[in-house]
C-alpha positions as CSV (number, residue, x, y, z in Angstrom):
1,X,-27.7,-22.4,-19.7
2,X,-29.8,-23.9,-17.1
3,X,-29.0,-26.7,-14.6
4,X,-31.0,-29.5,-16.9
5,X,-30.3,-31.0,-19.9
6,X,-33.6,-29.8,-21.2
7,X,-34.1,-26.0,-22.5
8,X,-30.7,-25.9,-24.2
9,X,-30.0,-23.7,-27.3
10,X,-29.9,-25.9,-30.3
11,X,-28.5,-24.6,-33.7
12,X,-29.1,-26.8,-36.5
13,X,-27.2,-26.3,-39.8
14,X,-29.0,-27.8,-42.8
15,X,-29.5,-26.3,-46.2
16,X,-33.0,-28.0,-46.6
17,X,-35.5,-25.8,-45.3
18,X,-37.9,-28.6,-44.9
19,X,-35.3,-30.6,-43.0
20,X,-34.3,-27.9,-40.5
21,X,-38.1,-27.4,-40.1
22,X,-38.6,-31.0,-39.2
23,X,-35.5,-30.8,-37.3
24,X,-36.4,-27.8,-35.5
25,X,-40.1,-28.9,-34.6
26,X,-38.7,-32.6,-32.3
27,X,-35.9,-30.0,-30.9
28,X,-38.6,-27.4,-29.7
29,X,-41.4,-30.3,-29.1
30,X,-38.6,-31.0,-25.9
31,X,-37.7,-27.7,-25.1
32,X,-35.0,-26.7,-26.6
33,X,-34.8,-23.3,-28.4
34,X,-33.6,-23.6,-32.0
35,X,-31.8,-21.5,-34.3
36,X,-31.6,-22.6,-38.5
37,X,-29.5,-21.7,-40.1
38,X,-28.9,-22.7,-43.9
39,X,-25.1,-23.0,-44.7
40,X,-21.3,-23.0,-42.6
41,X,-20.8,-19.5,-43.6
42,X,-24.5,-18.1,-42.0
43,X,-23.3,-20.1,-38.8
44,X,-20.0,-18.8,-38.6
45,X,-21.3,-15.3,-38.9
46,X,-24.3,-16.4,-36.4
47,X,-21.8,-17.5,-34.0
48,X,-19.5,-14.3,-34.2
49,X,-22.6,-12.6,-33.4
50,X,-23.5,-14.4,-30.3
51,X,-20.1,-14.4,-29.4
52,X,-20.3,-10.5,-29.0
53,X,-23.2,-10.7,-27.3
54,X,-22.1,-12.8,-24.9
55,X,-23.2,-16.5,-25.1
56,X,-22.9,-19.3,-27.6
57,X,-25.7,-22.4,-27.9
58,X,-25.3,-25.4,-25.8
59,X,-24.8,-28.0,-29.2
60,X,-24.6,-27.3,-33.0
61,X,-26.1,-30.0,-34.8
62,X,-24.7,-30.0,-38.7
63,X,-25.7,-31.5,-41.4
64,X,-22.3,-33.7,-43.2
65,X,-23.5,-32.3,-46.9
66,X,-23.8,-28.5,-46.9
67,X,-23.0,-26.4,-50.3
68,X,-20.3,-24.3,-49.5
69,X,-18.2,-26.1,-46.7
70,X,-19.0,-29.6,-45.8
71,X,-20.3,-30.6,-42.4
72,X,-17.0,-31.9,-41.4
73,X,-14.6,-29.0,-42.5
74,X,-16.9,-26.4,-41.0
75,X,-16.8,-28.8,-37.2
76,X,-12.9,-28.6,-37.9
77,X,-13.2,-24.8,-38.2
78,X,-15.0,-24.6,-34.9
79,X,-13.0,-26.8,-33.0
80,X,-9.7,-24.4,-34.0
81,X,-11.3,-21.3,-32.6
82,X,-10.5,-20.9,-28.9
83,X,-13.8,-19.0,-28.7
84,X,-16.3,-22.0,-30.1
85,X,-13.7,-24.6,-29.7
86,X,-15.7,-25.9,-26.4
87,X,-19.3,-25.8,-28.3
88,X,-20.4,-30.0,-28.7
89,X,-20.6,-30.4,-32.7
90,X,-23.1,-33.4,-33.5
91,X,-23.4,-34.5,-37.3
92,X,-26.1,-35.8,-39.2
93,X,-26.9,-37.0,-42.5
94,X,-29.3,-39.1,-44.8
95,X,-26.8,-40.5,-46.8
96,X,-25.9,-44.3,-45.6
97,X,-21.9,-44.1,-45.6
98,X,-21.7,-46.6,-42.8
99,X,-19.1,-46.5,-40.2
100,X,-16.9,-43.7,-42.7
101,X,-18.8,-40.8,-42.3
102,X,-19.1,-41.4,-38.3
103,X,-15.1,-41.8,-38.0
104,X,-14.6,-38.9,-40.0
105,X,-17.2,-36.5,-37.8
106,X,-15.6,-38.3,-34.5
107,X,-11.7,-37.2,-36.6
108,X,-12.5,-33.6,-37.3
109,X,-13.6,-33.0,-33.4
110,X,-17.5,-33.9,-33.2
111,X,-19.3,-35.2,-30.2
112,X,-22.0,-37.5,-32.2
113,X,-22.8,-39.1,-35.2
114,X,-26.7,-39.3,-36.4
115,X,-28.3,-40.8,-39.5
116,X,-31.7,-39.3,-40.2
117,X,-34.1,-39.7,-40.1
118,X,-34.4,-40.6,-37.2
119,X,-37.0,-41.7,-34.1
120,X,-37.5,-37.8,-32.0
121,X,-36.3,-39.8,-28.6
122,X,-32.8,-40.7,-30.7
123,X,-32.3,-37.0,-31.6
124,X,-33.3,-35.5,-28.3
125,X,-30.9,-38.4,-26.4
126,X,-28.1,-37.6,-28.5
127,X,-28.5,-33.8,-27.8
128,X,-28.7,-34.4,-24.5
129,X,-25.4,-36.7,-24.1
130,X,-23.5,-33.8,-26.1
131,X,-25.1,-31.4,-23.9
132,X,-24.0,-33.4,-20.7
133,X,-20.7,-34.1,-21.9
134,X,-19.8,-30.5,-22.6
135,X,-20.9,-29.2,-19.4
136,X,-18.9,-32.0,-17.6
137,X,-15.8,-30.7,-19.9
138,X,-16.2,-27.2,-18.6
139,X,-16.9,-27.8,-15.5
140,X,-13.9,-30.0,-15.0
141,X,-11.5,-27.1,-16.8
142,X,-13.2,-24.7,-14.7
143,X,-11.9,-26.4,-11.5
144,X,-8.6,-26.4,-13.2
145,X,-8.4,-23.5,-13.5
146,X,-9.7,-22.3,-10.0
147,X,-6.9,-24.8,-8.8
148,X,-4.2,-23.2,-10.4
149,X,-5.1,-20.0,-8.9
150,X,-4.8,-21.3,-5.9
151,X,-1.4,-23.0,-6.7
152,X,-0.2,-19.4,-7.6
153,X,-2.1,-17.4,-5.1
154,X,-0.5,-20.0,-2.0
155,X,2.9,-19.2,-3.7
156,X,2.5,-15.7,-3.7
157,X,1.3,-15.9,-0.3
158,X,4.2,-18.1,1.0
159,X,6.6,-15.8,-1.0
160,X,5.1,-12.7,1.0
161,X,8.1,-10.9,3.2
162,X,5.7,-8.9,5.4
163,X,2.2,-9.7,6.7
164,X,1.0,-6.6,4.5
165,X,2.5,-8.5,1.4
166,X,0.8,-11.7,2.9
167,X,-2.3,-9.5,3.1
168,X,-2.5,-7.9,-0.7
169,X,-1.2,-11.8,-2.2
170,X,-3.8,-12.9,-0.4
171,X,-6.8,-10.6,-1.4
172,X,-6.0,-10.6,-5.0
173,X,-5.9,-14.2,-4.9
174,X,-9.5,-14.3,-3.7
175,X,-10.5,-12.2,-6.2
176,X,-9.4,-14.1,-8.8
177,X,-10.4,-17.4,-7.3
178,X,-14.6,-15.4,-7.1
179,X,-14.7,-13.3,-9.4
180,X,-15.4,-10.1,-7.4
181,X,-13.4,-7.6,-4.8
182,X,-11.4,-9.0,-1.8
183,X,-10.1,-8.0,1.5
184,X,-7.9,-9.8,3.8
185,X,-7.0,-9.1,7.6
186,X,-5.0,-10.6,9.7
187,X,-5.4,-9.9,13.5
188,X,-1.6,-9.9,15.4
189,X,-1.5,-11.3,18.9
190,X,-0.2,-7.5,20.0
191,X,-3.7,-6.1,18.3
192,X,-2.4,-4.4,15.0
193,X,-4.9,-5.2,11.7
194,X,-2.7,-6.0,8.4
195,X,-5.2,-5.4,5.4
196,X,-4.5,-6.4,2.2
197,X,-7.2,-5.2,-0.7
198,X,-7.6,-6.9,-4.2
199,X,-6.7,-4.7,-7.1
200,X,-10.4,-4.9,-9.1
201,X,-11.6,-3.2,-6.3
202,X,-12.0,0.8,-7.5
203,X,-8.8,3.2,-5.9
204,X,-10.3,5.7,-3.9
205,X,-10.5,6.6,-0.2
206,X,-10.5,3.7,1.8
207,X,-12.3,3.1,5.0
208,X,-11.9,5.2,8.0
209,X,-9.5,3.6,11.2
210,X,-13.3,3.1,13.0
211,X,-14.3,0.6,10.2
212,X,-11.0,-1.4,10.9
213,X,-11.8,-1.3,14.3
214,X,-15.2,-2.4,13.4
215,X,-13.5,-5.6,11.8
216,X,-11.0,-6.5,14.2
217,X,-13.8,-6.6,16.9
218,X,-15.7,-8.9,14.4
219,X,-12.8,-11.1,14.3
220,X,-12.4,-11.5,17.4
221,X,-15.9,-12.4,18.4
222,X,-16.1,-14.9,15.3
223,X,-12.9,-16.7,16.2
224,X,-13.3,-16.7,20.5
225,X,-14.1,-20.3,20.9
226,X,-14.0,-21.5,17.6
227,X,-10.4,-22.8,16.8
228,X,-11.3,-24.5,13.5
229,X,-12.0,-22.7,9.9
230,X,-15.5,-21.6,9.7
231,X,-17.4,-19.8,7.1
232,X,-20.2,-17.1,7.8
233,X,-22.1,-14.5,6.0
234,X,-22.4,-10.8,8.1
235,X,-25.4,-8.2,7.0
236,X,-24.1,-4.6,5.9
237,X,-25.5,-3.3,9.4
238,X,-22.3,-5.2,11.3
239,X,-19.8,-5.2,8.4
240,X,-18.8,-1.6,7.7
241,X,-19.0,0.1,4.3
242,X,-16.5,0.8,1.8
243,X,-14.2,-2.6,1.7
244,X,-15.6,-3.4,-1.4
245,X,-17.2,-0.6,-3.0
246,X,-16.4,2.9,-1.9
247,X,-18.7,4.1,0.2
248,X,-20.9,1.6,-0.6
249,X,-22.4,-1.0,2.4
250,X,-22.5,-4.7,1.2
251,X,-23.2,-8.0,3.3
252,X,-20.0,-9.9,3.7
253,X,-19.0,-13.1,3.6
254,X,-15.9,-14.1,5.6
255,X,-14.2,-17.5,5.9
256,X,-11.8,-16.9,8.6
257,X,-8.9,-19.4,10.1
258,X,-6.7,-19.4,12.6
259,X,-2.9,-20.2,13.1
260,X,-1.8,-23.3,15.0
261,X,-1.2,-21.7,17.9
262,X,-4.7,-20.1,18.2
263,X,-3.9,-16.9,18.3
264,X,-4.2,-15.2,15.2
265,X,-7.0,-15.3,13.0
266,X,-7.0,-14.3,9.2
267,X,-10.1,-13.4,7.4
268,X,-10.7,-13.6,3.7
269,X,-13.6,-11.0,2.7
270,X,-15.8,-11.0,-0.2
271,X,-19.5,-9.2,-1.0
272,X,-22.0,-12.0,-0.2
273,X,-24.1,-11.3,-3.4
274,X,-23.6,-10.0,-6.8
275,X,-20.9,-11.0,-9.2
276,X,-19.7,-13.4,-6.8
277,X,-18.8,-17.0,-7.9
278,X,-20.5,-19.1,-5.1
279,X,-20.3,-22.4,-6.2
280,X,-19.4,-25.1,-3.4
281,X,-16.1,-25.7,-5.2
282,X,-15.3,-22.0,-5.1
283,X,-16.5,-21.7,-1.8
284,X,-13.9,-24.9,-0.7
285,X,-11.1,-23.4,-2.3
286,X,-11.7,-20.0,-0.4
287,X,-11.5,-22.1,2.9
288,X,-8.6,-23.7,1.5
289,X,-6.5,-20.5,0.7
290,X,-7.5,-19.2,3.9
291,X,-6.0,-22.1,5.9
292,X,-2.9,-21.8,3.6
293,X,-2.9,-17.8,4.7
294,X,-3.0,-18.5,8.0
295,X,-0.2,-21.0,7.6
296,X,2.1,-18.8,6.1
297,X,1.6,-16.0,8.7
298,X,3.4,-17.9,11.2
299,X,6.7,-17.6,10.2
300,X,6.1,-14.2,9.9
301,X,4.6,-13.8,12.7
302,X,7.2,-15.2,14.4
303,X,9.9,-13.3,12.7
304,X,8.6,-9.9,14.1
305,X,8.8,-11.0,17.4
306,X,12.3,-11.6,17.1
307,X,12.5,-8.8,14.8
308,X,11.1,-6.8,17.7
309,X,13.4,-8.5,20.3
310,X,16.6,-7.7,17.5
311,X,15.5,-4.0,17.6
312,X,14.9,-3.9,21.3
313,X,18.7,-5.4,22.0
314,X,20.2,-2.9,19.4
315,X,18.3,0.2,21.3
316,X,19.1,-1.1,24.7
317,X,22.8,-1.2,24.0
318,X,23.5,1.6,21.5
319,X,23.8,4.9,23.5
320,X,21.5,7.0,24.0
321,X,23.9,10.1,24.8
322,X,27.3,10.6,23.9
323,X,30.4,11.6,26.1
324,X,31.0,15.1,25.7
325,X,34.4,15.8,25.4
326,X,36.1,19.6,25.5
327,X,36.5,20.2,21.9
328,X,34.8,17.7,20.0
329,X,31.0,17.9,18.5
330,X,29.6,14.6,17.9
331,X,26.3,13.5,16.5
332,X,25.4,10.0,15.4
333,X,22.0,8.9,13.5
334,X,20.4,5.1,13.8
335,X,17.7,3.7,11.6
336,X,16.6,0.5,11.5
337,X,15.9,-1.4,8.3
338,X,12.7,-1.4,6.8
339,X,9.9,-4.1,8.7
340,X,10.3,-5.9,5.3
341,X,13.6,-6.2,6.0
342,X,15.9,-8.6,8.8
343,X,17.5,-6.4,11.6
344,X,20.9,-6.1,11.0
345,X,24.0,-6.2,13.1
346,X,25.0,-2.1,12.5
347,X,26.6,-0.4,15.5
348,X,28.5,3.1,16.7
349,X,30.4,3.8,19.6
350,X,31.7,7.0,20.9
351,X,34.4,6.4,24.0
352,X,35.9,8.9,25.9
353,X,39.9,7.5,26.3
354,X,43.0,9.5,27.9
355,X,44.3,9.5,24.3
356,X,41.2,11.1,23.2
357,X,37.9,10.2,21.6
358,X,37.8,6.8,20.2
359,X,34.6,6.6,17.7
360,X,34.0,3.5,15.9
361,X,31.3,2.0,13.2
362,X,31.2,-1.3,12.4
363,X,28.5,-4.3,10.9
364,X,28.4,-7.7,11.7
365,X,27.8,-9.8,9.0
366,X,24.5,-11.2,9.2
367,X,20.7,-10.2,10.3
368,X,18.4,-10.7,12.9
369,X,19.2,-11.7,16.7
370,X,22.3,-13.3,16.1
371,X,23.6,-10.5,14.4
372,X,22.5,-8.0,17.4
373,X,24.0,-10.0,20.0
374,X,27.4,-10.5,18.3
375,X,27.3,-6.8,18.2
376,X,26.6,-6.4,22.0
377,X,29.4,-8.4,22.8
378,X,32.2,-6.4,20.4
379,X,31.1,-3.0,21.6
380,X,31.2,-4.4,25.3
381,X,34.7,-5.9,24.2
382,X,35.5,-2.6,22.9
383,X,35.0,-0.8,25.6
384,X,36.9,-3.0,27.7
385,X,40.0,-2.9,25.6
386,X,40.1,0.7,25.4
387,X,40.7,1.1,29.0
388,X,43.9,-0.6,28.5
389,X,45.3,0.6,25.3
390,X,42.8,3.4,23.3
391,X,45.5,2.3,20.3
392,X,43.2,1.8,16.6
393,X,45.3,-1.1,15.7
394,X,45.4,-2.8,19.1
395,X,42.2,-2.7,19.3
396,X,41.5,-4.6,15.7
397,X,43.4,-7.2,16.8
398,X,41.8,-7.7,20.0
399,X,38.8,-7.7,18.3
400,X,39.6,-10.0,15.5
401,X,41.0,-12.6,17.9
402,X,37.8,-12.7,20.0
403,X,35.7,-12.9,17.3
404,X,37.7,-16.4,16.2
405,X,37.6,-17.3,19.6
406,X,33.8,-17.1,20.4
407,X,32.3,-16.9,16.8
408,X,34.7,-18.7,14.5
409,X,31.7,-18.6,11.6
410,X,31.0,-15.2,11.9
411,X,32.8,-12.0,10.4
412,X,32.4,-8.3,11.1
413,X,33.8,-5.2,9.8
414,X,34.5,-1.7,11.8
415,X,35.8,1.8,11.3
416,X,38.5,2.9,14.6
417,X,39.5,6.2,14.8
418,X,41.2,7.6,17.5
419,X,40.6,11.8,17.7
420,X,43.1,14.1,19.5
421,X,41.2,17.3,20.2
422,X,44.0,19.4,21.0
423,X,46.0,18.4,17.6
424,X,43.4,17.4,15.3
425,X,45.5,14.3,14.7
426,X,43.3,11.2,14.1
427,X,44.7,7.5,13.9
428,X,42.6,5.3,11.6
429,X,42.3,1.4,12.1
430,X,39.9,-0.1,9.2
431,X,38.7,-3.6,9.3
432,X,36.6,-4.1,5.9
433,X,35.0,-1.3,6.3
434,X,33.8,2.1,4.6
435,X,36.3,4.1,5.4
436,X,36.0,7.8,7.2
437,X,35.2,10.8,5.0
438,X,36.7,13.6,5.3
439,X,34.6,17.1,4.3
440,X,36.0,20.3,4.4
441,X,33.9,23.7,4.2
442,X,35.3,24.3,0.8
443,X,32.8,21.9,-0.6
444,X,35.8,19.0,-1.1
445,X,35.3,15.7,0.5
446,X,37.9,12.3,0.4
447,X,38.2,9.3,2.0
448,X,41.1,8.3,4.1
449,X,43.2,5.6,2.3
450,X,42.7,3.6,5.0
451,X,42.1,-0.8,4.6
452,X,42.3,-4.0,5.9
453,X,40.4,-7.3,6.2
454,X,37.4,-7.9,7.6
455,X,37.6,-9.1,11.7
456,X,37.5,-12.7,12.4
457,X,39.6,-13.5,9.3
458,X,42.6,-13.6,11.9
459,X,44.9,-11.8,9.1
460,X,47.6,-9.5,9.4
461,X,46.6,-5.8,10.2
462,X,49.1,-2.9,8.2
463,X,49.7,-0.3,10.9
464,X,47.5,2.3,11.7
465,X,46.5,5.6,9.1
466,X,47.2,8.6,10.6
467,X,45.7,11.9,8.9
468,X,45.1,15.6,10.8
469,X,41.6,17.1,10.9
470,X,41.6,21.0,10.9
471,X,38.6,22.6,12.9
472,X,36.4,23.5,9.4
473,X,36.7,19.8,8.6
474,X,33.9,17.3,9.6
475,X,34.7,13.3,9.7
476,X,32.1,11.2,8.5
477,X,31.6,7.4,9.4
478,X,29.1,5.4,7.9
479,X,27.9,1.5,7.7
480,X,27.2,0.3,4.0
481,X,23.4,0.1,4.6
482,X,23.3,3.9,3.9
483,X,24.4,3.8,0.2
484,X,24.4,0.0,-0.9
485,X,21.8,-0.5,-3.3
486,X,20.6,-3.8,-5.5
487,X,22.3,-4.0,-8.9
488,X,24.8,-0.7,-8.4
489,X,28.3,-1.0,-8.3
490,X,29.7,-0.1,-4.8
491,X,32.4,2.2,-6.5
492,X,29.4,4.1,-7.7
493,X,27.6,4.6,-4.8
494,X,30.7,5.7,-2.4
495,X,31.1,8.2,-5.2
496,X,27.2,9.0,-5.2
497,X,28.2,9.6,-1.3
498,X,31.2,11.9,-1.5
499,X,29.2,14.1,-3.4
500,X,26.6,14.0,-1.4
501,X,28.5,15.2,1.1
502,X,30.4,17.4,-0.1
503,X,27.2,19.5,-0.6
504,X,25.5,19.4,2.4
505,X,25.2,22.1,4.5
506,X,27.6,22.9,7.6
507,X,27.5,21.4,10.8
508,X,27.4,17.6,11.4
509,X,24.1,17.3,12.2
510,X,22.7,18.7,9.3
511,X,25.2,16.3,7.4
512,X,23.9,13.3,8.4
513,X,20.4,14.5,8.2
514,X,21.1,15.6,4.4
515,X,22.6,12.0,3.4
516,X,19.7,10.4,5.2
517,X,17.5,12.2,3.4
518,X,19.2,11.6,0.2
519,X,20.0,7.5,0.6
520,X,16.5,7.0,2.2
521,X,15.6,6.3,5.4
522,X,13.4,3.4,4.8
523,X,16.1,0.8,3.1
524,X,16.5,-3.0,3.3
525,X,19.3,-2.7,5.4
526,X,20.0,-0.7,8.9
527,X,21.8,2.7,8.5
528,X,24.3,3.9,11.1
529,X,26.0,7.5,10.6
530,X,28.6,9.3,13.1
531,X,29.9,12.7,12.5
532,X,32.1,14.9,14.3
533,X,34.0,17.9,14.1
534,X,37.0,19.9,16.1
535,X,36.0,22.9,17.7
């Protein structure tokens, strides 16, 4: 349709052939194109066909008396139809019914009323008014529309866990908001490039790590100076191939803002021509879901930092190498939850004591840096205490008490077992946690009956478990980010475990290697393992 209200499509319904003639000839004397027809049922069928091909007429104009479906029925019919409902319906008629026949086409959905004949300037007003007012209509559901998007699209992006998630929530939204393939970066202070890539874009090899390169040096240069959103269009030459078609080089436009601290810019990415919707509200609303992108990248932004700082404390503290002890083969395993995920609070010790080897595994409840330091402090704790009295029970208590002295709000659980090499006989002290497993090389595996509450509780302890481990046996300590999952009884998965274990092959590295591999390394928790084994 074009921009005026001259040159519409006009069909006129009127079973008088000299009527729609007449009709016709004042419609196309203005401009218009016209198509007669002569009854309701030829325009439905008319419609249905221009339907399928793609594009109704701008107005119907429909005579009140036609034979087989009156004028107002067949308006009524229209107006049901999701697909025609929009198209402005004018009657007309020679018959004098006064205001009745005008409230009844204005009842049954119809833009106009006119009584013919009438002077050409009439008719070609009132076609224009209908033609007006419908485009007015769609244009105003059109930016409702486009506004919901970005209602949705801003909650998906502030929903995002990950900058990657920001990244794809973001690119699909853009898609949707113009009609054509999307990518969105976001440029990190340390250098990294998340991209996110709309879905209608067609799955095949993506662009090499140059072309990313490409676009973060872009980013850069369009940002350096320039702290407010901005808008710009960059020819294929600069913007590398293969975002939006594979393989294929296409200018680009990018609106690109920054976060308000400056220092990291997001880009929103979309072909500069063909297919795209560039309207100025589209093109406003693109701004807007970029400044809502960058917006919710800071909290995420800020999260990996301290996720970073988390990991960095955990890795600093937990050791790096284990005291070797006559008689005892230890190996312990550490992986970090997934980036989607908070840090968490999982730790291991392995303390040489006159007693023997003390081991423990324990998890403070919690994520992130709090979480990391508490731990700090018990394992320093621990290894204090030990010194004095290497006793599995003492050593809960101690711990319990300190955490109600110094974190009164915050719980933890841990694993104590206390390993004579020369006897095999192990003393068990549980707080909350999973308790050891015990896997011979006959392919049987159990847990220790060994309980009690969680640290920090400041509840009574029963005594210490006391069990032998024979030199086939291997003792396995685990936190519960190895096995728990979402929705699955933790019964279930300690049984899942056992199993597990039971089958893996010997020696304790390969144990803990096995169950990794069989829980997943990459889980929304962090995973701590410790095995060890008498000979």
């Amino acid at each position: 349709m074009d921009g005026n209200d001259t040159g519409s499509t006009v069909m006129v319904v009127d079973d008088t052939a000299s009527n729609r003639y007449a009709m016709g000839a004042v419609l196309s004397r203005a401009g218009h194109s016209v198509i007669p027809v002569a009854s309701a049922g030829e325009a439905l069928v008319e419609l249905d066909v221009r339907l399928r091909a793609g594009g109704l007429p701008d107005v119907a104009l429909v005579d009140v008396g036609l034979p087989d479906m009156n004028g107002f029925e067949l308006c009524r019919r229209l107006k049901a139809r999701p697909p025609t409902a929009a198209l402005p319906v004018v009657h007309f008629s020679a018959v004098s019914a006064g205001a009745a026949y005008r409230c009844r086409g204005l009842d049954a959905g119809g833009e106009a009323y006119l009584t013919v004949p009438a002077e050409p300037e009439e008719i070609q007003a009132v076609v224009r008014a209908a033609v007006r007012g419908a485009r007015t209509r769609r244009g105003a559901e059109a930016l409702v529309e486009r506004l919901t998007l970005l209602s949705e699209t801003i909650v998906s992006v502030q929903a995002a866990r990950c900058l990657r998630e920001l990244a794809d929530a973001a690119a699909e939204g853009t898609a949707r908001l113009t009609g054509s393939p999307a990518a969105v970066f976001v440029l990190a202070e340390d250098g990294e490039l998340y991209r996110g890539m709309s879905r209608n874009r067609a799955r095949t090899a993506l662009p090499d790590p140059s072309a990313h390169d490409s676009v973060a040096r872009l980013i850069r240069h369009m940002t350096a100076g320039h702290p407010e959103a901005r808008s710009a269009v960059v020819p294929a030459p600069l913007w590398p191939a293969g975002f939006f078609r594979p393989g294929a080089p296409d200018d680009a436009r990018l609106v690109l803002a920054l976060t308000h601290d400056g220092k990291t810019p997001v880009c929103l990415a979309t072909p500069a021509r063909g297919g795209r919707d560039g309207s100025v509200d589209t093109d406003a609303l693109v701004a807007r879901l970029a400044q809502a992108t960058a917006l919710a990248a800071e909290p995420l932004l800020m999260y990996q930092v301290e996720r970073h700082v988390a990991l960095t404390l955990q890795h600093s503290f937990l050791p790096q190498r284990l005291p070797e002890l006559p008689g005892v083969e230890v190996v312990v395993r550490y992986e970090p939850a997934s980036r989607q995920a908070e840090i968490g609070g999982d730790f291991y010790a392995a303390l040489r004591t006159p007693d023997g080897l003390l081991t423990a595994v324990g998890d403070v409840v919690g994520h992130s840096l709090d979480a990391a330091t508490v731990m700090v402090e018990i394992r320093h704790a621990l290894r204090a205490y030990c010194v004095e009295d290497p006793d599995p029970g003492v050593l809960a208590r101690r711990l319990d008490r300190m955490l109600q002295h110094y974190h009164p709000d915050l719980t933890a659980t841990v694993c104590l077992t206390l390993v004579d090499p020369a006897s095999g006989r192990i003393r068990i002290a549980n707080a909350g946690h999973i308790a050891p497993l015990i896997i011979g090389d006959d392919g049987t595996a159990g847990y220790v009956k060994a309980g009690g509450p969680l640290l920090g509780l400041g509840l009574d302890r029963p005594p210490p478990t006391e069990a032998v481990l024979m030199p086939t046996d291997r003792l396995l300590m685990v936190t519960d980010g190895l096995i728990e999952t979402r929705g699955t009884d933790l019964e279930v998965s300690l049984e899942q475990l056992r199993t597990a274990a039971a089958a893996a092959p010997p020696g304790t590295a390969a144990l803990c290697d096995t169950l990794l591999d069989c829980f997943g390394r990459d889980r929304e928790d962090d995973i701590a393992l410790l095995a060890l084994r008498l000979g």
